[in-house]
N, C-alpha and C positions, 0 to 999 in steps of 0.2 A: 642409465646407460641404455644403449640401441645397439643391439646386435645383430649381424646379418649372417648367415649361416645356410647349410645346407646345401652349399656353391660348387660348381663344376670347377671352375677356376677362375681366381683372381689375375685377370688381363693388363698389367700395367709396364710402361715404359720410363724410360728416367727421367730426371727433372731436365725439362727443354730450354733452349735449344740443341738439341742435336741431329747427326749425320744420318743419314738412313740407311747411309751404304756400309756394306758389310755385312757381319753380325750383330744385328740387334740386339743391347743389352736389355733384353723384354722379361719381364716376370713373370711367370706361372704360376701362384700360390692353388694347390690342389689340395684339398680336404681342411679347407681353411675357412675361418672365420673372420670377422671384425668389428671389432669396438668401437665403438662411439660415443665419444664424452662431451656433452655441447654442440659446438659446428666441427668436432675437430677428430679426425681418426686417432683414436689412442692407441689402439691395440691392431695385431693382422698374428694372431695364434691358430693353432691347430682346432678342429672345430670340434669341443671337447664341452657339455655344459658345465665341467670343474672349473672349465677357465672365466667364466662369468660369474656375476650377482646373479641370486637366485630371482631376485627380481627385477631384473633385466627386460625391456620389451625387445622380443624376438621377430627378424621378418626371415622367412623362410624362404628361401633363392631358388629354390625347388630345382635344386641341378640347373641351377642358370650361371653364363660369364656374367660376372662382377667386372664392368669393366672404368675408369672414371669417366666423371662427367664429360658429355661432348662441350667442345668448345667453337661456337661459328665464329670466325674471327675478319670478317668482311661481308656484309649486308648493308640494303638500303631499304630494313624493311617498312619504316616509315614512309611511306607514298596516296597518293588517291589515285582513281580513275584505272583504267585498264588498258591494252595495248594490244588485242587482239586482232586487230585489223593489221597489224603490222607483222602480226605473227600466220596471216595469212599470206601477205606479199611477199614474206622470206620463204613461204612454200610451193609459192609461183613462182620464184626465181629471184628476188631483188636481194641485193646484202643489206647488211645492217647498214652499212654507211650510205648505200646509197638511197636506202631510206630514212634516213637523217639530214642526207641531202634535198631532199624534196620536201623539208620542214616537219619530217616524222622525229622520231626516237625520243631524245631527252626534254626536251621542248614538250613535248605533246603531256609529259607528266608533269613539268613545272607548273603550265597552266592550270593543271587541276588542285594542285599544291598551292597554290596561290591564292584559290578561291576557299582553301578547307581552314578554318579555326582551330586552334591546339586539341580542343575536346573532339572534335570529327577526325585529326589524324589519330588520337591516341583509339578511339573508338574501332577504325580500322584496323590499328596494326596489333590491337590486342588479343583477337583471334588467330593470326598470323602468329603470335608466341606462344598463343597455347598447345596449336598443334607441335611447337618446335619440342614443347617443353616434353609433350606424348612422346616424340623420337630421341627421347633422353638425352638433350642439347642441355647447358645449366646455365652457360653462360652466351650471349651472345654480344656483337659489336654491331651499333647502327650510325650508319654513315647522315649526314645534312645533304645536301647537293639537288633538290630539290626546287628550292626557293630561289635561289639568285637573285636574291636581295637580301641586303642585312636583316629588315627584321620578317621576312620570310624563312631564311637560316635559322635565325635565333627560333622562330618559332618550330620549325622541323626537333632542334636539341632540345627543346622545352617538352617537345611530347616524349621525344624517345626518353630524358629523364623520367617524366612520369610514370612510362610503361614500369620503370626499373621499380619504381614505387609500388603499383599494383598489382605485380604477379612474381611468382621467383624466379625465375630466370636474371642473373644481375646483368644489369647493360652497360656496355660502354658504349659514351661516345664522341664522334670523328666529325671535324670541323671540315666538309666537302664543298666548299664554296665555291671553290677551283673546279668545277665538276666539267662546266662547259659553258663559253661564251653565251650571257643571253642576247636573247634577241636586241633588248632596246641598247646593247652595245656591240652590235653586229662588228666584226673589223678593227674593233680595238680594246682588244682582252686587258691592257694598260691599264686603263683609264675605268674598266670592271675592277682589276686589282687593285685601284687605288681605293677604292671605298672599300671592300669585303678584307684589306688589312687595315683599314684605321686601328691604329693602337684601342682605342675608347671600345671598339668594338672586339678585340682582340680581350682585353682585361675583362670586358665586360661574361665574357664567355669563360674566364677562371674562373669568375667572381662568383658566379651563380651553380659553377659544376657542371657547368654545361657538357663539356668534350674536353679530351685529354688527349687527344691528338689530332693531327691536321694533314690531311689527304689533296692531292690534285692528280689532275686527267692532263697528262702527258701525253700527247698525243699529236697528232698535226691537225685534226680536224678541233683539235680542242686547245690548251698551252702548249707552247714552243719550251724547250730548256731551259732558257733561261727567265721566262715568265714561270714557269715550276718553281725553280731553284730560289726566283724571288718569292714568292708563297710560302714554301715549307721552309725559309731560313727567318723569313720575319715572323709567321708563327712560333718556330720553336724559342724566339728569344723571348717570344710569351708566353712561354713555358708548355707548348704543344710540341708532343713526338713527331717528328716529320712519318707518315707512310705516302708512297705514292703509286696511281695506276699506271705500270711500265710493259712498254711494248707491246701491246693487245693486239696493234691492225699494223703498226709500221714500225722499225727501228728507228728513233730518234736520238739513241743516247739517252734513254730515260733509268733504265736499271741503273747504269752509270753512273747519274747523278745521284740514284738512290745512294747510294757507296760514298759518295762523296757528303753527302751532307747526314749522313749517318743515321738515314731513313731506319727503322724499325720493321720493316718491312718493304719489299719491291712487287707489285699484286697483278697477273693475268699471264705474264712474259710466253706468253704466243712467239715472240718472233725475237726473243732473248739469244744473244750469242756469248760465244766460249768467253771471249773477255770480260764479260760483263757477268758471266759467272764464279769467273775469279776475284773479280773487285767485290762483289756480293758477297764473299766468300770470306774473302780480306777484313770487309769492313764489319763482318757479324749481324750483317742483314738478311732477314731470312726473307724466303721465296717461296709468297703464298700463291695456291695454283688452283684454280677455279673452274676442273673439269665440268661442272653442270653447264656455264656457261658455252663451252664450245660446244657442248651436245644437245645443248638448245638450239645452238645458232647454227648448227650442222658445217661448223667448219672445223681445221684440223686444231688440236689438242696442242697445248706446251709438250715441250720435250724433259717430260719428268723423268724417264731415265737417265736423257746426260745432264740434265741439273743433279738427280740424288748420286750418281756415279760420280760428280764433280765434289761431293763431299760438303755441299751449300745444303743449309739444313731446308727442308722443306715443309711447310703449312698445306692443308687444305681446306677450304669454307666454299658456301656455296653462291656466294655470288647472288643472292636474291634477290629482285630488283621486279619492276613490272614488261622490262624490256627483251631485254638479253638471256634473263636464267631464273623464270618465274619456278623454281625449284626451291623451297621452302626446308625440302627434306636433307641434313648431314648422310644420313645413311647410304642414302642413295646416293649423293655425292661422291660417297666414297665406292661404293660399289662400281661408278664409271670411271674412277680413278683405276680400281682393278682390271677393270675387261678393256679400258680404251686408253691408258695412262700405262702400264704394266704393272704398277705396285700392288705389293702385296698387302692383305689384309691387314699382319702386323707393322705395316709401312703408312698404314691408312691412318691404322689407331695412336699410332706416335704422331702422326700430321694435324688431327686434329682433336689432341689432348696437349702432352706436353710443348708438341711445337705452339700449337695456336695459341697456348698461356704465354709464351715468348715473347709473341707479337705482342699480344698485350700488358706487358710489362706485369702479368699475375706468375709467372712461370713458380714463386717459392708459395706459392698460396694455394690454385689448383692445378690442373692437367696429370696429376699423378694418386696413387694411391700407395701412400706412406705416411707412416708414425708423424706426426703432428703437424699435416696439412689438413687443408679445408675438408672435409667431409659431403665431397658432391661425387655421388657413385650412379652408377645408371647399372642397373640388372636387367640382363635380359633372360627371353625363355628359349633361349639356344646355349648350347655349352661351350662355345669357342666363338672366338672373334670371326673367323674364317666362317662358319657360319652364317654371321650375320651379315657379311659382305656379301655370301653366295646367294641369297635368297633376298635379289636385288627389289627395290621397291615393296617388299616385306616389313613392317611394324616388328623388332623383334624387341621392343624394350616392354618389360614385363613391369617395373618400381623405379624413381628417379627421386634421387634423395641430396636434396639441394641444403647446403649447410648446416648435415646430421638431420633434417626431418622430410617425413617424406611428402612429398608434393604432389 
């Protein structure tokens, strides 16, 4: 048995999805302990060494929150190449779009994705998870959307599977092939869709465990609605969860469709309105919200208090990508969730624990810390959640203990 002890308090919310508005059903476990039997929390008693085997391996919390594992439930951390040039022209004035428009943004990372072999991305993106794993992240989700091409995709899921192989952090992943018209189909996203849903190709992507769910960029500069809605319904009949990118730069009616086709998530909503947070709402799709991205791109934020005031439950992840939201770090994430989003610390830790296990279909397995779930805790060397949001861009995870061992 593995015990952790010594703990300021045990930080946890209920099994997600839920609301964040109101009062939070948040737990406080103070002068507490917890067992660990296998991967699986057996015990959460008063922190007592009667209450253990005398031969128990002990970690000592040293007065730190116990909080569960982070959960990033939206990256693309699989990529090559860099984009800093780009990240200069957004500070001389150009938007995103409109350096997309002059053949910058997603384009400029495909290319180098195209040139990289499964061992050279995994290579890359496995330093990229070790630092996640340092900011006591346990699980995270890696999007495709790179390649745009079938077996460019496939190869993006083939590394992000491997990652999951070689280090703890478990990975899921997201079938992005919808991500943005490539170039050699400039003008007719169609005839892009018809290849990247061939059935053969769609199976072939069960078959191997590739990704478990299917993503597209809803957008005007990218699919129309109904090029979405064609993507994420012929996926899912091949047994991929629809999630999609909704509203970021324009209102299309993209959250909308999310609702309707019973997306698992609706991801950026910048520019989401009241209706479309009631059908969200209606349809049990939750609303992942990606402040590092807009404080990358220095423009304004979702409106996460009249989405959590609308009672739509809400995620947060950090949007990782080489373009938009080269932010790597959940904590921080959440930190600008607090100071530029208004939510609160314990509104943070609910968004990306038990909400972000929601999205990913783990909600009975992790994002909480209770008697016979998964056993991924992250301790830190602060004594309150609230803490570790205030002391923004701060390292405050002290131990990260991914399915009962520590990592």
């Amino acid at each position: 048995m593995l015990v952790v002890r010594n703990i300021s308090e045990i930080c946890t919310g209920p099994v997600g999805p839920t609301s964040l508005n109101g009062e939070l059903p948040i737990t406080r476990h103070r002068k507490s302990a917890i067992g660990i039997e296998g991967d699986t929390i057996a015990w959460i008693r008063d922190d007592d060494p009667n209450n253990w085997p005398t031969d128990a391996d002990v970690i000592d919390a040293n007065r730190g929150c116990v909080i569960p594992g982070l959960i990033d439930c939206h990256t693309h951390t699989v990529f090559a190449g860099t984009r800093e040039d780009e990240y200069v022209q957004r500070a001389q004035g150009l938007s995103y779009a409109e350096i997309a428009r002059r053949g910058g943004g997603i384009k400029n990372t495909v290319d180098a994705v195209r040139k990289c072999s499964v061992d050279e991305l995994v290579e890359l993106a496995l330093p990229r998870l070790q630092r996640m794993l340092a900011l006591g992240v346990t699980t995270v989700e890696i999007k495709s959307g790179y390649g745009l091409t079938v077996e460019d995709e496939l190869k993006m899921l083939r590394a992000a599977k491997r990652l999951g192989e070689l280090q703890p952090i478990e990975i899921v992943g997201t079938y992005l092939a919808a991500h943005t018209i490539p170039r050699e189909f400039d003008g007719d996203g169609d005839a892009y869709l018809d290849i990247v849903l061939d059935r053969k190709v769609l199976d072939q992507i069960r078959a191997e465990g590739l990704a478990e769910f299917a993503d597209v960029f809803c957008e005007a500069t990218a699919f129309n609605v109904e090029q979405s809605r064609r993507f994420l319904t012929t996926c899912a009949d091949a047994g991929l969860t629809p999630r999609i990118h909704a509203d970021q730069i324009t209102q299309i009616g993209a959250s909308k469709l999310a609702a309707k086709v019973g997306a698992s998530s609706a991801d950026h909503l910048e520019r989401i309105d009241d209706e479309s947070i009631q059908a969200m709402r209606d349809a049990g799709t939750v609303a992942v919200l990606l402040p590092a991205c807009s404080f990358y791109l220095g423009v304004e934020q979702a409106p996460a208090r009249r989405i959590v005031d609308a009672g739509l439950p809400v995620a947060i992840a950090t949007d990782f990508n080489p373009g938009s939201s080269v932010v790597e770090s959940l904590p921080l994430t959440m930190s600008i969730a607090c100071s530029q989003m208004g939510m609160t610390p314990v509104q943070t830790l609910v968004a990306t624990t038990a909400n972000a296990a929601a999205v990913l279909k783990r909600e009975s397995k992790v994002g909480a810390i209770k008697e016979g779930m998964q056993a991924d805790l992250t301790i830190l060397d602060v004594p309150t959640i609230e803490q570790m949001c205030y002391f923004a861009g701060r390292n405050c995870t002290r131990t990260v203990i991914k399915k009962g061992r520590t990592v």
